[in-house]
C-alpha positions in Angstrom: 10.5 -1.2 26.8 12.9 -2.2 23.8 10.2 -4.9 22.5 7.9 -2.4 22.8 9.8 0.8 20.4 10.6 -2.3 18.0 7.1 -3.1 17.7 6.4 -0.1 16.9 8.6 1.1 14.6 8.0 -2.0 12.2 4.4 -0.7 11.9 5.5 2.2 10.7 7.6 0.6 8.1 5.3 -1.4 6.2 5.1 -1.2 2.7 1.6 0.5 1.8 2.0 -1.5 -1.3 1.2 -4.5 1.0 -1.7 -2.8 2.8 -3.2 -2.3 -0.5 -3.1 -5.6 -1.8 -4.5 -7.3 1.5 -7.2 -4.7 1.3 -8.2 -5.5 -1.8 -7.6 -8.9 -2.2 -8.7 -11.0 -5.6 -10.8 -7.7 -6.4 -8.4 -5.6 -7.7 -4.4 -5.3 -8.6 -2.0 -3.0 -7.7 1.4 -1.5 -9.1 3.7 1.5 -8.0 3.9 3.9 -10.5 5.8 7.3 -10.7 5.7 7.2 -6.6 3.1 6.2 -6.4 0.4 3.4 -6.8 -2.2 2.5 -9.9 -5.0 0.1 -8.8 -6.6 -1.9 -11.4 -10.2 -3.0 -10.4 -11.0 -6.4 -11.3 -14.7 -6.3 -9.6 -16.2 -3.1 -8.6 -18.7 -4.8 -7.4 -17.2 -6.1 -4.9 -13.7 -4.0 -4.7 -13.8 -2.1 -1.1 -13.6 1.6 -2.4 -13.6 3.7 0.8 -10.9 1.3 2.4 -8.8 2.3 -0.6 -9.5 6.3 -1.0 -9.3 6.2 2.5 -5.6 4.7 2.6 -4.2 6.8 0.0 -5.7 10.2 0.9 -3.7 9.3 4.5 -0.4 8.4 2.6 -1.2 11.9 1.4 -1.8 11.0 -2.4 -3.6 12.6 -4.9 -5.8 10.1 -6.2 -7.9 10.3 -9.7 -10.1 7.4 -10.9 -10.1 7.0 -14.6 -11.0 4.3 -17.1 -8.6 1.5 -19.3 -10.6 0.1 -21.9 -13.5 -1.8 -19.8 -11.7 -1.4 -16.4 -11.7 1.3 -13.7 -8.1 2.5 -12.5 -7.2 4.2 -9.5 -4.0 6.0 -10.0 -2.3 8.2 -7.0 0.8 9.9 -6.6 2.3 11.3 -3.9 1.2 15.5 -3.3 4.2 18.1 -3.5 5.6 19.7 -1.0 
C-alpha cells in the first residue's frame, strides 16, 4: 500500500511546466511568467490547441491568446481567490 500512496502522490507533483512542453513538443515554447505560463507558438498549424486550453483552464488559469509581432502567444495566470 506504501508503493501505491507514493505513486500517487508523485503524479500530483509534476511540474505543469513539463506537461506543457511534452504536449507541445517542437510546435511551440513555453516560459513561466508572473505565475503563470506564456506559450509561444512556433506552428499553429500543427501546435495541439485544445490539449493546451484544455490543461490550463484545469490548473485553473485565465488564459488570453494575443499576438507578438508574427507569432501567436498564449499567456495564463493563475485566477484569484
Amino acid at each position: 500500500m506504501g508503493d501505491r500512496e507514493s505513486k500517487s502522490d508523485s503524479k500530483r507533483c509534476i511540474d505543469p511546466r513539463l506537461v506543457i512542453e511534452d504536449i507541445i513538443g517542437e510546435y511551440g515554447k513555453v516560459m513561466e511568467e508572473y505565475g503563470g505560463y506564456r506559450v509561444e507558438v512556433l506552428d499553429h498549424m500543427m501546435f495541439p490547441w485544445a490539449n493546451v486550453f484544455k490543461l490550463l483552464l484545469r490548473l485553473g488559469h485565465e488564459v488570453w491568446v494575443d499576438i507578438d509581432g508574427e507569432k501567436l502567444i498564449i499567456i495564463s495566470k493563475p485566477k484569484p481567490d
